[in-house]
C-alpha positions as CSV (number, residue, x, y, z in Angstrom):
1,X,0.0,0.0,0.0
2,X,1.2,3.5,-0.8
3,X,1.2,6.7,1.2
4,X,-1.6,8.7,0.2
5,X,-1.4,12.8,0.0
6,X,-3.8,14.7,2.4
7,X,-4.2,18.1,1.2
8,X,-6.3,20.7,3.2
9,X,-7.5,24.0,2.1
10,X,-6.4,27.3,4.3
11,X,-10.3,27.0,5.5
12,X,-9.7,24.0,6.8
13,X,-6.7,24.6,8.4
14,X,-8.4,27.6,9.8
15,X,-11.7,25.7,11.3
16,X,-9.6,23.2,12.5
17,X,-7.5,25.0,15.0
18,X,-10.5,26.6,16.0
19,X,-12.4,24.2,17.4
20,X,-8.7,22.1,18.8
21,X,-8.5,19.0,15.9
22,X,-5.4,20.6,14.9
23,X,-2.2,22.1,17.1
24,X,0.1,23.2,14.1
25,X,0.4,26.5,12.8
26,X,-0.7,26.9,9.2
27,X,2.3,29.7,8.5
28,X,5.1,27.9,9.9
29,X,4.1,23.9,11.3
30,X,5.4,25.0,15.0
31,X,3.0,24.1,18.2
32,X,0.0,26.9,18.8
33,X,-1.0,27.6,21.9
34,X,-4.6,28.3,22.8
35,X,-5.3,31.3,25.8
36,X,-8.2,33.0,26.8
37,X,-10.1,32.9,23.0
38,X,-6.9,33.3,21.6
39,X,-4.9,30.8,19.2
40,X,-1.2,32.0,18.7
41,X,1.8,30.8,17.4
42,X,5.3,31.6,19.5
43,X,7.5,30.9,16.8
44,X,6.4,32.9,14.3
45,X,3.5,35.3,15.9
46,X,0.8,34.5,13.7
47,X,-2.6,34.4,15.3
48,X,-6.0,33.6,15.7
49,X,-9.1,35.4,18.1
50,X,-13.3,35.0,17.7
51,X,-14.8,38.0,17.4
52,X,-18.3,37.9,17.5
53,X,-19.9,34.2,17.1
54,X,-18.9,33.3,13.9
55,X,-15.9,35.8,12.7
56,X,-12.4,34.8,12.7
57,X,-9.4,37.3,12.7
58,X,-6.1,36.2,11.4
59,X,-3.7,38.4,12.8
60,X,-0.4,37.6,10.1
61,X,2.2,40.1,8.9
62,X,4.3,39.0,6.1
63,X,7.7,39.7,6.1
């Protein structure tokens, strides 16, 4: 049996570490960690915070 490619769309990623199936950061594959409605990455600073029920903010600077 071969090894079969999983590719998930940035939505996916994105709904994924929102509701905790997923601890990797979709910029740079480090660890997130998850405090007080906020999902953030130490490594490279991206991040994640609800506003409202259903809006997600992706707080990511290129650079």
């Amino acid at each position: 049996m071969g090894l079969v490619a999983l590719n998930r769309t940035l939505d996916q990623e994105l709904l994924a570490l929102m509701r905790g199936a997923s601890l990797e950061c979709p910029a740079c594959g480090e660890f997130v960690l998850h405090r007080d409605g906020v999902i953030a990455c130490p490594e490279c600073g991206s991040g994640l915070r609800k506003e409202g029920l259903t809006a997600l903010h992706l707080d990511v600077q290129a650079g």
